[in-house]
C-alpha positions as CSV (number, residue, x, y, z in Angstrom):
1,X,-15.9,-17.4,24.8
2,X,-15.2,-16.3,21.5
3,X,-16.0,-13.0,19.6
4,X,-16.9,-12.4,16.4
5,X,-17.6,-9.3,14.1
6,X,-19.0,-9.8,10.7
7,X,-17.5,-6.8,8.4
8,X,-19.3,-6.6,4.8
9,X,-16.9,-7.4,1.5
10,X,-16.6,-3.4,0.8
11,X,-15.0,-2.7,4.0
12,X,-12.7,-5.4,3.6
13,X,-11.9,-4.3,0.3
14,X,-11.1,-0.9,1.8
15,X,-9.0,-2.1,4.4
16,X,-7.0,-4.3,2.0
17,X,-6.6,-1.3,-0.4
18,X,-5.1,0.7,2.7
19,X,-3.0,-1.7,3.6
20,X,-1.2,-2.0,0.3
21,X,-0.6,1.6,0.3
22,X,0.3,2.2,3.6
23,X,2.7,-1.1,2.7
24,X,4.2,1.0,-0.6
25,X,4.8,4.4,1.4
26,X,6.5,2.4,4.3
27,X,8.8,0.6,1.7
28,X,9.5,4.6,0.0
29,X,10.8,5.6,3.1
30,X,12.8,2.8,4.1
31,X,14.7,3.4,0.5
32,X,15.4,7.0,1.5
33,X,15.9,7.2,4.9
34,X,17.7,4.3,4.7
35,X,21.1,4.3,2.3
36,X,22.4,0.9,1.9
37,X,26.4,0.8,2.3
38,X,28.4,-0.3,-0.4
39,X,30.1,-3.3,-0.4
40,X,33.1,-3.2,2.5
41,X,36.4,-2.0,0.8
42,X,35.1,-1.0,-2.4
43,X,36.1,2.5,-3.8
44,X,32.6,2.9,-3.2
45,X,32.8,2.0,0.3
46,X,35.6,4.5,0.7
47,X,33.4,7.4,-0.7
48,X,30.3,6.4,1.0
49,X,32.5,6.6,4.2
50,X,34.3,9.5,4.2
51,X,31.2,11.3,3.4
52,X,29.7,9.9,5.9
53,X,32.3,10.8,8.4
54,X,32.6,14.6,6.9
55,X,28.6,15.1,7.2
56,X,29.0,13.7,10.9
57,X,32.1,16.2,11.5
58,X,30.0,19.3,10.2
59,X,26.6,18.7,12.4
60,X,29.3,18.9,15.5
61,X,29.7,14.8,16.2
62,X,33.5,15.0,15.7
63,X,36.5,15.9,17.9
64,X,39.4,18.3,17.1
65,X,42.6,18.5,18.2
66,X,44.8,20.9,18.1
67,X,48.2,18.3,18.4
68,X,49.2,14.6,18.2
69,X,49.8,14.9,22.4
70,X,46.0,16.2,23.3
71,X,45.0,13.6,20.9
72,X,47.4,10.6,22.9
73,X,46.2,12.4,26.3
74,X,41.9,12.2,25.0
75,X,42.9,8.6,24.0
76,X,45.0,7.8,27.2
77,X,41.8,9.0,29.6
């Protein structure tokens, strides 16, 4: 059996309008929560990555060692 709704022409105008917005904001935040990496060996590749790596050291993701040997001996377990 099949449904059906009847919705009036200013409604669907509304809902159309919404979705375009809602469709803009989405694409906003996608460009700035999302960075897009630079091409793979460029200079810019290089700069992008080591600040990504130093932002990932300083909120605590990184490991420190104090000598080569702990380092071999983190690696080695």
């Amino acid at each position: 059996m099949a449904n059906t709704i009847s919705i009036d022409t200013k409604t669907v105008a509304t809902i159309l309008k919404r979705l375009e917005e809602l469709t803009r904001d989405v694409k906003e935040l996608k460009a700035k929560l999302l960075e897009s990496e630079p091409p793979y060996g460029s200079d810019e590749w290089w700069e992008w990555s080591d600040k990504k790596a130093i932002e990932a050291f300083e909120a605590g993701k990184g490991i420190k060692f104090d000598s080569a040997e702990e380092a071999i001996k983190w690696l080695n377990s």
